[in-house]
C-alpha positions in Angstrom: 105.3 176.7 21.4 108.5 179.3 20.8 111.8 178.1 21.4 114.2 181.1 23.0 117.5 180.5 23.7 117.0 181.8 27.6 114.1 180.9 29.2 112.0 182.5 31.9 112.9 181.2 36.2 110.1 179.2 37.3 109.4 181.0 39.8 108.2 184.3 38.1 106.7 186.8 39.1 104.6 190.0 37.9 105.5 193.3 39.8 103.4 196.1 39.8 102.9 199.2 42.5 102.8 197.6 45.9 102.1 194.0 44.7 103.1 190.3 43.3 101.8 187.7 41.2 103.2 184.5 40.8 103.2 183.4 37.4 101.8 179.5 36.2 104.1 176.9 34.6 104.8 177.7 31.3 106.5 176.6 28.1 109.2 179.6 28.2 110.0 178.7 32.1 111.8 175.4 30.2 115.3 175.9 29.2 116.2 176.4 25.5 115.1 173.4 23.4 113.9 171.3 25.9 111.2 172.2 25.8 110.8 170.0 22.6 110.3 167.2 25.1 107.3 165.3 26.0 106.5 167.4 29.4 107.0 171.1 29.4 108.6 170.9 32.6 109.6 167.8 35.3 106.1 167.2 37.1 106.6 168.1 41.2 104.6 166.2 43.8 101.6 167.7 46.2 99.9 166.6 49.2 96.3 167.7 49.5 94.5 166.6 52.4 90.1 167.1 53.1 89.0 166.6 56.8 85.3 166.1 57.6 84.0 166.4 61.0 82.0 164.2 64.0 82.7 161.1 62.4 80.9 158.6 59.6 78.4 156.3 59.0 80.4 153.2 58.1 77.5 150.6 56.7 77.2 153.3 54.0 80.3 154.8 53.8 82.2 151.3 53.4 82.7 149.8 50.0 80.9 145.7 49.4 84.0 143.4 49.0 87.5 143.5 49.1 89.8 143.8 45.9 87.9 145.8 43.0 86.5 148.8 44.3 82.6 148.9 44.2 81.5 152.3 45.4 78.7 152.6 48.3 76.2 155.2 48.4 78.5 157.6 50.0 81.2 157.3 47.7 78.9 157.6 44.5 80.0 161.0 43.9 83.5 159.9 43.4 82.6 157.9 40.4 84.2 159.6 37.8 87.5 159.2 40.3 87.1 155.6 40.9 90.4 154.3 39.3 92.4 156.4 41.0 90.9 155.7 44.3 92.0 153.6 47.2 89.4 153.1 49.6 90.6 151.7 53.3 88.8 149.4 55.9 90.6 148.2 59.0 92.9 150.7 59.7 92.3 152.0 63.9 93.2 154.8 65.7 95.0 154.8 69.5 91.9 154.3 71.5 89.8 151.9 69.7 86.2 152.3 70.8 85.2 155.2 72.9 87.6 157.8 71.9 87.0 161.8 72.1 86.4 164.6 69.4 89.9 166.4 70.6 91.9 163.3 69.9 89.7 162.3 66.4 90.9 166.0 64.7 94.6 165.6 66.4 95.5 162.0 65.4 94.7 162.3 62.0 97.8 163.0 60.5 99.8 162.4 63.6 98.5 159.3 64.7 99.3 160.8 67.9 96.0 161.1 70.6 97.4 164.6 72.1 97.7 165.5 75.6 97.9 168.7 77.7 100.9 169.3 80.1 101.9 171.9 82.4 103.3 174.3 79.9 100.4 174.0 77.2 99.7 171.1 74.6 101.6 168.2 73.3 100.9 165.8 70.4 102.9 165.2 67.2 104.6 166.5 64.1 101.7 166.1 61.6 102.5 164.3 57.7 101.4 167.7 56.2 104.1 169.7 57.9 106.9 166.7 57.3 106.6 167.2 53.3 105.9 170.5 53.9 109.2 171.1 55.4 111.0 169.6 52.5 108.5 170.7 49.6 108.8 174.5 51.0 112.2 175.1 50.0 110.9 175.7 46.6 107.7 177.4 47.3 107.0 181.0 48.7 104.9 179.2 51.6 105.1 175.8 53.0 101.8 174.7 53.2 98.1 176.0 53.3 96.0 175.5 56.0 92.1 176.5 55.7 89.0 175.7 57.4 85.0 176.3 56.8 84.8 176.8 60.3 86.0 179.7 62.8 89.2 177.5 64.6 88.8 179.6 67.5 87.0 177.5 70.3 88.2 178.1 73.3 87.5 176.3 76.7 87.0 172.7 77.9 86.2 170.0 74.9 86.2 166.6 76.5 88.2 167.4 79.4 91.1 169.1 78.2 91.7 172.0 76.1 89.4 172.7 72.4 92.4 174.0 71.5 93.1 170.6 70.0 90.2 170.6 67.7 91.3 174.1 66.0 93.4 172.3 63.7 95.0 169.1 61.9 98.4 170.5 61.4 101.4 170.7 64.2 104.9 171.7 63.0 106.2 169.8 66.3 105.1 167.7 69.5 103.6 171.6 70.9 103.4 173.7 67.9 100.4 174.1 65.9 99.8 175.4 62.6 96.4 177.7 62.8 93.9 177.6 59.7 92.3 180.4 57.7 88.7 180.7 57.5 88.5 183.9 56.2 89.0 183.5 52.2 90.1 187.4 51.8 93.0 186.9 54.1 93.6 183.5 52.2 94.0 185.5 48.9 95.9 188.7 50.4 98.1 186.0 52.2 98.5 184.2 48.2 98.7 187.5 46.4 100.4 189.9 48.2 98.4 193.3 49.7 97.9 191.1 52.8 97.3 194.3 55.7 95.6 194.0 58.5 92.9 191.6 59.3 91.5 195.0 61.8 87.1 195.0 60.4 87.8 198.6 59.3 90.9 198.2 57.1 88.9 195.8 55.6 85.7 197.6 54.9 88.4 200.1 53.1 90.0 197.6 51.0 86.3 196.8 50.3 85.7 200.4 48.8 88.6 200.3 46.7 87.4 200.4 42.9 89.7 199.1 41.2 91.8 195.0 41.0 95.5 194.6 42.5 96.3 193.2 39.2 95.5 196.6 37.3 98.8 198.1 38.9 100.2 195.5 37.1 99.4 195.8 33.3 102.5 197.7 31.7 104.6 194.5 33.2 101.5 192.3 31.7 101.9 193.7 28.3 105.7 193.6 28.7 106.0 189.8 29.4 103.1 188.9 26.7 105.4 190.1 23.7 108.1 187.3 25.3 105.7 184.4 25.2 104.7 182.2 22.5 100.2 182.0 21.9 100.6 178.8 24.1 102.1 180.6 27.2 99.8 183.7 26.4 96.6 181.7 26.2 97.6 180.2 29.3 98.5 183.3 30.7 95.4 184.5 30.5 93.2 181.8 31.5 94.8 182.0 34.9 94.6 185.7 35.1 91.0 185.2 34.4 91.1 182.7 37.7 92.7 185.2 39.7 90.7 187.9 38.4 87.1 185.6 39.2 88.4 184.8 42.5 89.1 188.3 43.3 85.3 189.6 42.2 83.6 186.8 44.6 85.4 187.8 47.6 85.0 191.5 47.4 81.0 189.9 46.9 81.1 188.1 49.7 82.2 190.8 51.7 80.1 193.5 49.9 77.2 191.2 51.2 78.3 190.2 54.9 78.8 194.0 55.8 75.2 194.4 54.6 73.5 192.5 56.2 75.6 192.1 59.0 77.3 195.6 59.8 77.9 195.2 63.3 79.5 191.9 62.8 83.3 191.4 64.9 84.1 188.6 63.2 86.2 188.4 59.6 84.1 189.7 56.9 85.1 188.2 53.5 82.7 184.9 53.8 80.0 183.8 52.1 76.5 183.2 53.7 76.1 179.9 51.6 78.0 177.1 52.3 78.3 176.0 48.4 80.0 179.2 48.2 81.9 179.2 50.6 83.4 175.8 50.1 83.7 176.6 46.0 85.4 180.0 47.0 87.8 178.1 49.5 88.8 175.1 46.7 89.0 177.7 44.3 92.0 179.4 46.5 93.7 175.6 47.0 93.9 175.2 43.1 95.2 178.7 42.5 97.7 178.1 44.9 98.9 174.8 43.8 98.5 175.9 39.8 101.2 178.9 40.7 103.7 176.7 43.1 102.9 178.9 45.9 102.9 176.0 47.7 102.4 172.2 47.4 100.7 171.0 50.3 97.6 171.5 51.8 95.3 170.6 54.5 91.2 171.8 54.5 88.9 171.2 57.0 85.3 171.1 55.9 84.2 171.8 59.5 85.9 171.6 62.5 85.1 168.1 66.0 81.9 169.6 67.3 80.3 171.5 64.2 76.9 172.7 65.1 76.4 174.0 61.2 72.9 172.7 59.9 72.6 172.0 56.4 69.1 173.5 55.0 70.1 173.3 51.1 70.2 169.8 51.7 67.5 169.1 54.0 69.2 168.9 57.1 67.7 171.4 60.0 69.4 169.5 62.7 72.9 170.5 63.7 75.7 168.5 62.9 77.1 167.4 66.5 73.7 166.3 68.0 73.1 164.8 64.8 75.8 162.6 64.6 75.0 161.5 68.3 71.8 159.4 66.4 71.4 157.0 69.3 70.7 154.1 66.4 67.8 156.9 65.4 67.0 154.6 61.8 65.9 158.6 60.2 69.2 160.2 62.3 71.4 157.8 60.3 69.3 158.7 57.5 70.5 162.5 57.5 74.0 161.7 58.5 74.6 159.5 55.9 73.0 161.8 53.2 75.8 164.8 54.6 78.4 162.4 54.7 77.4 162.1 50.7 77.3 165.9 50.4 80.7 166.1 51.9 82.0 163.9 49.1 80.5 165.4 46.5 82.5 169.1 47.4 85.3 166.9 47.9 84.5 165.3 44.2 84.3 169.3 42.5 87.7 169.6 44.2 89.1 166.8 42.5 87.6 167.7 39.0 88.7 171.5 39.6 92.4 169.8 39.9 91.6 167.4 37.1 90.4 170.3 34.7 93.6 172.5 35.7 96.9 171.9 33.3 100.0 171.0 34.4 102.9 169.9 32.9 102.5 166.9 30.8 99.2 166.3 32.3 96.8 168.1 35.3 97.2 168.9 39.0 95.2 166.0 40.1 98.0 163.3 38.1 100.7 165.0 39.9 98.2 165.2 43.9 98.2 162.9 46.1 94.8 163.5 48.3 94.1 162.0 51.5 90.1 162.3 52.6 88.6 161.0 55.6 87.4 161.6 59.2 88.9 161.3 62.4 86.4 158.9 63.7 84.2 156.4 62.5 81.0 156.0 64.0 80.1 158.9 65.8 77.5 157.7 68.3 80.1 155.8 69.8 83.3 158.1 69.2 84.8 155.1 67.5 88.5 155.4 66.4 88.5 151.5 64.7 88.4 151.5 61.0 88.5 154.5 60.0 87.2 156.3 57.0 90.1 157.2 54.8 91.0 157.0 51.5 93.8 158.2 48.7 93.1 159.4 45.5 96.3 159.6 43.3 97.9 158.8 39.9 99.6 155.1 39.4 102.0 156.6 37.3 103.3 159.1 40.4 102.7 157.5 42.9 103.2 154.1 42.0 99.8 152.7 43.2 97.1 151.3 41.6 93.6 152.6 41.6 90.1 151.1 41.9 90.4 148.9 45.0 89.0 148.5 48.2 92.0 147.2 50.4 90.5 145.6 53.8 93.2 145.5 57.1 93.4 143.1 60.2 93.1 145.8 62.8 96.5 148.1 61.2 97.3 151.4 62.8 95.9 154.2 60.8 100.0 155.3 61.5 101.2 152.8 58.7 98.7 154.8 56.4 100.7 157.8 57.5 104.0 156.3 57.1 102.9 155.3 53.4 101.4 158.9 52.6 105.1 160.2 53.2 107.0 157.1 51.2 104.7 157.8 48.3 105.5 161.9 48.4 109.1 161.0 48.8 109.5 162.1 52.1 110.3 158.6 53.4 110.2 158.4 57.5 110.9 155.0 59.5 107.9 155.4 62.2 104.8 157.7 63.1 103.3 156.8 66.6 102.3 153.2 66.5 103.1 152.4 63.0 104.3 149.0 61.6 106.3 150.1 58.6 104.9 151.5 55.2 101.6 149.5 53.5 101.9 147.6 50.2 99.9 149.7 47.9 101.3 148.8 44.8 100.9 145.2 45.8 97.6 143.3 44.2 96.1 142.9 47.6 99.4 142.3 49.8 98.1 143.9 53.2 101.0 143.0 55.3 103.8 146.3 56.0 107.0 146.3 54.6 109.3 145.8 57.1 
């Protein structure tokens, strides 16, 4: 480590012609000598959040027990996470049995149903966009919203408008927050050179032969002779990321307008799904590694996915599917993707956990929420739903490794708890009852 007298802002950046880099937490961004201290710089908090679509199946989803968290089948990618995970039963929805897709994807993190009225749609100001109101004053964007699926359904999804499915995030009561699918425009959007989204400007971004980071090596080799071989290693391992991140989209697209020329729809994504979702999780790290922002949402498909599955078996598409009718080789396949979703959800955890920061990695200083908007899907159930947090004790003041079981709770008080623990404390969230002991053994009862 080198000691200056100055150091460099935090929020630093690389100019080159017609483009910006943001610069990772480094040694030199702490001020003179205190950087002598334990932590290279004051750890911040961030909210990631994983959707999965069309619901669960609970017998295998739900842990044996209460207290000490013993994982099920579906939660057996998870192992290596299992002390920092808090796995939920008990905790319902609005509607109790019978609800709808729409209102699964919508309540989430608004524990709000959703409704449509005479001037459009109306539902609730979701968790994500509460923190990210007061975590974006020190970011260049206020959260991250991405999808595996196109959020463009339009039409009539069980009696009112899909437009409720499109998304998990509402900045108020009638304002959503649209997702990216498109991991090209997610980068430009990161990294500067966003353009046009128009199919031909992209083909001729495509064509370019050359990185947006090449423009940028005088300032490189400038800032390099200011860091000590700590920063510069660092330096370069996440220019390396950026640089990795880069090739595979300009591969994905090199290979969609191959095979599919004629194609209106945003080039830039992989035809595998492994890809796709690596690709996509690769983008969320980047962008929490650089404090481009600190909260996140990502659905892995969107109420109603019709994708099949064939790397893992699974012909069948994913609605119909989940509709198994008590179908003993149905549940079968849904509970073997239910397992698949985890285990993307587990590489995203161990791409955070692998990812320095500060005194420790991204995942210490992350709280993640996964889970799905329903429970069992054949009946649209919204009581006890699937959710879980993964997250540090030591930030968020919670211990790990348990399986904490509720007498019929709203899934609100979750969402109340979520904020307390980010430190965006709120007093109520649709139905709530007050925050959730977490850090209590196995109190279940709210704080009042």
């Amino acid at each position: 480590m080198m000691i200056t007298k100055t150091s460099l802002p935090r929020r630093t950046f690389l100019r080159g012609v017609g483009t910006t880099v943001a610069l990772p937490l480094l040694d030199a961004m702490v001020p003179a000598f205190t950087a002598l201290a334990k932590t290279p710089a004051a750890p911040i908090r961030r909210f990631g959040v994983v959707y999965v679509p069309n619901g669960m199946i609970m017998e295998s989803w739900t842990p044996p027990g209460d207290g000490e968290l013993k994982l099920s089948s579906i939660l057996q990618p998870l192992a290596p996470f299992q002390d920092r995970m808090l796995v939920f039963s008990g905790l319902d929805g609005l509607q109790g049995r019978g609800g709808t897709h729409t209102t699964a994807s919508t309540r989430f993190l608004t524990g709000v149903i959703g409704r449509a009225t005479s001037d459009g749609i109306e539902a609730g100001t979701s968790i994500d966009q509460i923190a990210a109101k007061q975590f974006g004053q020190y970011t260049q964007l206020a959260s991250l919203e991405l999808s595996l699926d196109r959020l463009d359904l339009v039409g009539t999804c069980d009696n009112t408008t899909c437009a409720f499915i499109n998304t998990l995030s509402w900045t108020s009561p009638t304002t959503q927050v649209p997702g990216e699918d498109n991991p090209r425009v997610v980068f430009e959007r990161l990294f500067g050179d966003s353009g046009t989204t128009d199919p031909v400007e992209r083909l001729t971004r495509l064509r370019r032969d050359r990185s947006i980071l090449d423009s940028l090596t005088e300032a490189l080799a400038d800032l390099e002779q200011e860091l000590g071989s700590g920063d510069r290693s660092r330096l370069d391992e996440y220019l390396t990321a950026v640089r990795d991140v880069e090739r595979r989209i300009q591969k994905a697209e090199q290979q969609s307008s191959m095979e599919l020329p004629s194609l209106t729809q945003p080039g830039g994504i992989p035809d595998s799904y492994d890809d796709y979702a690596a690709l996509m999780i690769d983008l969320q790290v980047l962008a929490f590694q650089l404090d481009l922002t600190r909260v996140g949402t990502f659905m892995m498909g969107r109420e109603y996915s019709s994708r099949t599955y064939p790397q893992i078996g699974i012909t069948e598409a994913h609605h119909p599917l989940s509709h198994h009718q008590d179908d003993p080789s149905k549940i079968a396949q849904l509970a073997k993707l239910n397992t698949y979703h985890v285990s993307l959800f587990a590489s995203y955890l161990e791409k955070l956990r692998s990812t320095a920061d500060g005194d420790g990695s991204l995942l210490d200083h992350t709280l993640m929420m996964y889970g799905a908007g329903m429970a069992d899907s054949n009946t649209h159930d919204s009581m006890n739903l699937p959710m879980m947090l993964i997250g540090s004790q030591e930030h968020f003041n919670f211990k790990g490794g348990r399986h904490l079981q509720y007498d019929h709770e709203p899934a609100a008080s979750l969402l109340v708890t979520v904020l307390d623990k980010l430190g965006v404390p709120v007093e109520k969230i649709a139905n709530s009852r007050g925050r959730l002991r977490l850090d209590a053994s196995l109190d279940t009862l709210p704080l009042v």
